[in-house]
C-alpha positions as CSV (number, residue, x, y, z in Angstrom):
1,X,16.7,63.6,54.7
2,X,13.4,62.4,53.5
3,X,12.4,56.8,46.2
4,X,12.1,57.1,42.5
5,X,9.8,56.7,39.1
6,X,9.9,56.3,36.1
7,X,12.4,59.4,34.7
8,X,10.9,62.7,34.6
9,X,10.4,65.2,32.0
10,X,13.9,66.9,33.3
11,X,15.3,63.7,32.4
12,X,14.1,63.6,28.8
13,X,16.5,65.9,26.9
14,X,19.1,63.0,28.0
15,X,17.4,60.7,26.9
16,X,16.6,62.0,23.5
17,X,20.0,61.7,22.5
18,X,20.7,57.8,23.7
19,X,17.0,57.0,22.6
20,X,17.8,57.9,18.7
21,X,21.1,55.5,18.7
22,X,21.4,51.8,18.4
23,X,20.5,49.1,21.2
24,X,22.9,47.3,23.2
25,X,24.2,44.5,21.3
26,X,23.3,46.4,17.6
27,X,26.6,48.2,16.7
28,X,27.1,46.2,13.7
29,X,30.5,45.5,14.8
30,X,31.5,41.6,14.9
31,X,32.6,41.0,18.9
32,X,36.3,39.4,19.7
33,X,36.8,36.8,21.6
34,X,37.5,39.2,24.4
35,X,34.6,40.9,23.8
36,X,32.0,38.1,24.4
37,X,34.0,36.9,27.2
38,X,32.6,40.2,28.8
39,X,29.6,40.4,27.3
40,X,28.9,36.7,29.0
41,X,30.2,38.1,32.6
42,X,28.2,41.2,32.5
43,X,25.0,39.1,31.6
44,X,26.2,36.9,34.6
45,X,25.4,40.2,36.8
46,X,22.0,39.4,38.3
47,X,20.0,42.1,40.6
48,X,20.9,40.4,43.7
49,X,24.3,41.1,42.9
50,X,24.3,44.5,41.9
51,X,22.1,44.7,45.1
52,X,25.2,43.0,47.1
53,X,27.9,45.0,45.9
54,X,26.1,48.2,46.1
55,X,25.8,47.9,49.4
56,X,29.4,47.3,49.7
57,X,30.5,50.4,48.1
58,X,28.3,52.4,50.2
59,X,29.6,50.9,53.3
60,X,32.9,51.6,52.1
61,X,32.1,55.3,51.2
62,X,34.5,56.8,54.5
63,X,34.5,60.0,52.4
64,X,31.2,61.2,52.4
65,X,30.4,63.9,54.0
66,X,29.3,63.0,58.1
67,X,26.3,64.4,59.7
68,X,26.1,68.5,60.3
69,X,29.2,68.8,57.3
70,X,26.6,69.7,54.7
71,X,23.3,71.9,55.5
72,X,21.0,72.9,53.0
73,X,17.9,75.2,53.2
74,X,15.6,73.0,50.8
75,X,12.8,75.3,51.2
76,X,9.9,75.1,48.4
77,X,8.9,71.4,47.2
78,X,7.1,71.5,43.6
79,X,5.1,68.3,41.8
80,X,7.4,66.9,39.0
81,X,4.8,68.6,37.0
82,X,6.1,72.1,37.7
83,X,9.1,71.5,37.1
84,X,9.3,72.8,33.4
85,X,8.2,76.3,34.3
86,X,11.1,77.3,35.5
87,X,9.5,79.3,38.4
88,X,12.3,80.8,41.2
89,X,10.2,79.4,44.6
90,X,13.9,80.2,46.4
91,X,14.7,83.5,48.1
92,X,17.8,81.7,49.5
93,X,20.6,79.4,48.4
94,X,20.6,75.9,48.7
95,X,23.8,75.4,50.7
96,X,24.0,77.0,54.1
97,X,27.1,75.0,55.0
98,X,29.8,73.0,54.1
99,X,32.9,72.0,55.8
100,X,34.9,72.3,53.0
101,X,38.1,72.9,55.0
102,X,37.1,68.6,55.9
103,X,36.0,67.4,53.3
104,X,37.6,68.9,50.1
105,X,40.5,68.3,51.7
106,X,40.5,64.4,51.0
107,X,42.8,63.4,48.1
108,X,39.1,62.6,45.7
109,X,37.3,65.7,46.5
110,X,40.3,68.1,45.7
111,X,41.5,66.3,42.3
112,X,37.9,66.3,41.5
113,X,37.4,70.4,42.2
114,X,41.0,70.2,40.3
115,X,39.4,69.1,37.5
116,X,36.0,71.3,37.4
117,X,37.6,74.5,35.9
118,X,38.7,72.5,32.7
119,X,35.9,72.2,30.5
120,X,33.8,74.7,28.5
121,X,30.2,73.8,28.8
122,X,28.9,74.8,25.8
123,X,28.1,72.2,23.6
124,X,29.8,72.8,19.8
125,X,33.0,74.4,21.7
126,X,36.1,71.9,21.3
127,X,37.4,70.5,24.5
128,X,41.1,70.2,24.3
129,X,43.6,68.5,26.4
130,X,46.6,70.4,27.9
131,X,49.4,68.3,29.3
132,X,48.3,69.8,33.0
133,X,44.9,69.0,32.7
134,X,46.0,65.2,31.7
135,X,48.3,65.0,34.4
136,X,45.1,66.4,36.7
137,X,43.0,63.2,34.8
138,X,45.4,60.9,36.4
139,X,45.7,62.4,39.6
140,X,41.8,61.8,39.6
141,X,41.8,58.3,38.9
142,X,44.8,57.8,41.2
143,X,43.4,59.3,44.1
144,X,39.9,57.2,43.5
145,X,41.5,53.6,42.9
146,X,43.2,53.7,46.0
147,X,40.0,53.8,47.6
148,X,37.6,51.4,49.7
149,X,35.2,52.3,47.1
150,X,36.9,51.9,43.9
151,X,39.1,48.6,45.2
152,X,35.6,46.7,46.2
153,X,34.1,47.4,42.8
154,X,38.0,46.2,41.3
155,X,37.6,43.2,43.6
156,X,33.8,42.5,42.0
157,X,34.9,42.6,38.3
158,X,38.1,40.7,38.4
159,X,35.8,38.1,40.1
160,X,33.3,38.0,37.5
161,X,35.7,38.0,34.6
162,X,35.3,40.9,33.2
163,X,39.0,42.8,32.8
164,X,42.2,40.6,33.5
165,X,44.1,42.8,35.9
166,X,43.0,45.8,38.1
167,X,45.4,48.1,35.4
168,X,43.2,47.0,32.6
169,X,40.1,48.0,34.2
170,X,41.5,51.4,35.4
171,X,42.8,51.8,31.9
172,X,39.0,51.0,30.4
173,X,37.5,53.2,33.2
174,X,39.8,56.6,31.6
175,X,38.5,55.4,28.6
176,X,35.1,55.3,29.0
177,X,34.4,58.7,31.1
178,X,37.4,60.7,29.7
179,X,37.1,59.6,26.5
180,X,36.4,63.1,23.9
181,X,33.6,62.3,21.4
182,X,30.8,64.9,20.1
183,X,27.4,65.8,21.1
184,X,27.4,68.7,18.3
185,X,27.2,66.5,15.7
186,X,30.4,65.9,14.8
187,X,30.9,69.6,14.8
188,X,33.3,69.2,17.8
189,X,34.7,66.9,20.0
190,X,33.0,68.8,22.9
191,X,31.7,66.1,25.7
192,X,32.9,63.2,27.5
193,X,31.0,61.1,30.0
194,X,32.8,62.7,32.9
195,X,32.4,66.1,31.9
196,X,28.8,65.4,31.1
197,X,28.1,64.0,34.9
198,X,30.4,65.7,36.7
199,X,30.8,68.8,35.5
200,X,28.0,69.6,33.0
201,X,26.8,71.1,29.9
202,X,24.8,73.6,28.1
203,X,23.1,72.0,25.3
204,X,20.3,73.7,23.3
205,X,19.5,76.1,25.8
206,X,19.2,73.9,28.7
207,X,21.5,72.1,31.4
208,X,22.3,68.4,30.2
209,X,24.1,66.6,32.8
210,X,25.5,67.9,35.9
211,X,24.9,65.0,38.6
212,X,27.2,66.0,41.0
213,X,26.4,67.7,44.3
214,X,30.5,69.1,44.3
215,X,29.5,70.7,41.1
216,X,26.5,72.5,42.3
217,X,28.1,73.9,45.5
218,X,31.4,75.5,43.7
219,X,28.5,77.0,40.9
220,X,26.3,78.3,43.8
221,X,29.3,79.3,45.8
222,X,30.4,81.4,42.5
223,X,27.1,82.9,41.5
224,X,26.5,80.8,38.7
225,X,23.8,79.0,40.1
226,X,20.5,79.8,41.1
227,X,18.5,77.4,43.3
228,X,15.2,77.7,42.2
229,X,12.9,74.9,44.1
230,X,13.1,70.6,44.8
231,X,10.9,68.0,43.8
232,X,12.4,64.8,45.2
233,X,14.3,64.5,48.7
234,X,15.2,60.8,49.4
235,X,14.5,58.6,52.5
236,X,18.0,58.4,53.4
237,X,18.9,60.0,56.9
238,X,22.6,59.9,56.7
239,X,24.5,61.1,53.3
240,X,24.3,60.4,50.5
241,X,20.7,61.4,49.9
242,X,19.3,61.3,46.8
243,X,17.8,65.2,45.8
244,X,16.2,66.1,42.5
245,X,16.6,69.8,42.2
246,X,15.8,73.1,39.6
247,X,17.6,75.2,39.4
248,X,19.7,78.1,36.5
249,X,23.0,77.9,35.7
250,X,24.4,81.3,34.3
251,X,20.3,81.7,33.4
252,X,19.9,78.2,31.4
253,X,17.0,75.9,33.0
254,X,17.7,72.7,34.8
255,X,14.0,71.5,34.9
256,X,15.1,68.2,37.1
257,X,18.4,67.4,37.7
258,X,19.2,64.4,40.4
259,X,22.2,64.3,42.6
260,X,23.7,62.0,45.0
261,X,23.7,64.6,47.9
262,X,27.0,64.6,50.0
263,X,28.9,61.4,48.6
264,X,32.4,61.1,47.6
265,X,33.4,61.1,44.2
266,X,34.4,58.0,44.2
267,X,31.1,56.3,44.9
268,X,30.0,58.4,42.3
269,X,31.9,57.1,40.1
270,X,31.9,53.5,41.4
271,X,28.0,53.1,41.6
272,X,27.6,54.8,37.8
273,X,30.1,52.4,36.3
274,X,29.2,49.5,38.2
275,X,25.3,50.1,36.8
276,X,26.8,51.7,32.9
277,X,28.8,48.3,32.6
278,X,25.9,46.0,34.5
279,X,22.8,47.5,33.3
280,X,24.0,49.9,29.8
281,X,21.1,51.9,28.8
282,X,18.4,50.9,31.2
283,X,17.7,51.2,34.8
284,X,19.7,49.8,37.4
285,X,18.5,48.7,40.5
286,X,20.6,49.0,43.7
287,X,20.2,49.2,47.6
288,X,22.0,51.6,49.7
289,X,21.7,51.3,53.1
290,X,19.2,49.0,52.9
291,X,16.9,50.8,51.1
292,X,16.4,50.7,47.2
293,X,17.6,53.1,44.5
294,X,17.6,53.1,40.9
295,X,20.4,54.4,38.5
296,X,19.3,55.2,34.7
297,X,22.2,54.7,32.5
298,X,23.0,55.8,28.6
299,X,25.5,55.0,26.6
300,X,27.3,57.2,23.9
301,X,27.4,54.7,20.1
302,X,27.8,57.9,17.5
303,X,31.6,56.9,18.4
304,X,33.4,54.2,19.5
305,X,36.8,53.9,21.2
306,X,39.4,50.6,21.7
307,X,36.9,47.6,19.7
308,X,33.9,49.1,19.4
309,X,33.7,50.5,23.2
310,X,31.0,52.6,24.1
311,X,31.7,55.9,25.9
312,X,29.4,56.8,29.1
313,X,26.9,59.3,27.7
314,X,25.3,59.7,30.9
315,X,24.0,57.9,34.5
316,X,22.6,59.1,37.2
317,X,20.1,58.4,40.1
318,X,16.2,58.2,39.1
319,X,13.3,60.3,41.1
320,X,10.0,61.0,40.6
């Protein structure tokens, strides 16, 4: 499959959220002991590191989908500058194949697709939180931190200091993505980080969110989704690939959305919370396979959770 600027236009209802909230650093809340104990080990994090240990979690990635188990039918490219018009180039569907009978059989992929059906994307619509659909949250994380993937990026932060035991950092990682707080202005506790990147949302008339390829296949699979056009396919040859896409969900304009294009969950979720914890509310720059990516990162400060925590508000990979 055939790198990435500064974010697009698509990217900028994302942003507009994160940009109107308070730096890193600027809660107002005085830090623990705890807390600057981290703060210290994340600034410790330089870019050859994040460089290192990205690589490791994509040579650990065994899930991702293998050559020929994912086809798509790209068909019309458009400059970035197109992409707000919302024009349908497509006459066909993005995904001509995939072996789901492979690969949503593995533990991640099918507690992840267990997960999909239990939020409401509209924005100002309460999300609540059935016993099942708990017990589904854990079978999530279960599945993923018995991982390659999710034990190299355990190994890296106990190393650096940054959560005392591999239950505490499991515990924090719930928190973060899973965690309910509200992008309706208080109005509802409607959005968490996960359902915002994995799942998406409908926010003001557009798509907000949605950054995962799983996600885009079970919409387009279900009629929800129609592909209209691409405006960014990555250098990578193998998965994953990084593709910026437009596309309508149930008629509401995705001018850009990015996607790591046939990874596991887990990396997903490995590589954003590697960069959300190393690099909060910037870019993060990373090398995958040897060649260089960059993931942009926000996080959520209307609300806080544990001492002054931030939520994930949203990550996902940059393109032009």
């Amino acid at each position: 499959m055939g790198g990435a600027q500064a974010p697009s236009a698509g990217a900028r209802a994302e942003q507009s959220e994160a940009a109107r909230q308070p730096k890193p650093g600027d809660s107002g809340r005085s830090g623990s002991g705890r807390e600057w104990a981290e703060l210290l080990a994340l600034r410790s994090i330089s870019d050859d590191e994040l460089r290192d240990v990205s690589e490791q979690l994509y040579a650990a990635d065994g899930n991702r989908a293998a050559s020929g188990e994912i086809i798509l039918d790209l068909q019309h490219r458009i400059l970035t500058s197109e992409a707000s018009a919302g024009k349908d180039y497509a006459s066909k569907s993005l995904f001509k194949y995939v072996a789901e009978a492979t690969l949503f059989a593995k533990p991640t992929f099918a507690r992840l697709l267990a997960l999909l059906d239990n939020y409401d994307k509209m924005t100002g619509h309460s999300e609540t939180l059935t016993s099942e659909e708990e017990e589904e949250e854990e079978a999530f994380l279960e599945a993923v931190f018995r991982t390659p993937v999710m034990a190299t990026l355990t190994r890296f932060f106990l190393a650096k200091g940054l959560y005392p035991s591999a239950d505490a950092f499991q515990a924090d990682l719930k928190d973060m993505w899973f965690g309910l707080y509200s992008r309706s202005s208080g109005a509802a506790l409607d959005s968490s980080g996960f359902e915002h990147v994995f799942h998406g949302e409908i926010k003001k008339g557009t798509v907000s969110g949605c950054h995962s390829w799983v996600q885009l296949y079970e919409l387009e699979k279900s009629g929800q989704l129609n592909y209209l056009s691409y405006s960014y396919d990555g250098p990578w040859a193998a998965f994953p690939d990084v593709l910026a896409l437009q596309y309508r969900w149930s008629g509401y304009l995705k001018s850009i959305g990015s996607v790591f294009m046939g990874s596991s969950p887990e990396f997903d979720l490995a590589l954003y919370t590697l960069c959300y914890k190393a690099r909060p509310d910037q870019q993060c720059h990373v090398s995958l396979g040897g060649k260089a990516a960059r993931i942009q990162t926000y996080s959520w400060t209307n609300s806080f959770y544990g001492d002054g925590q931030r939520f994930v508000a949203s990550s996902y990979p940059v393109s032009p």
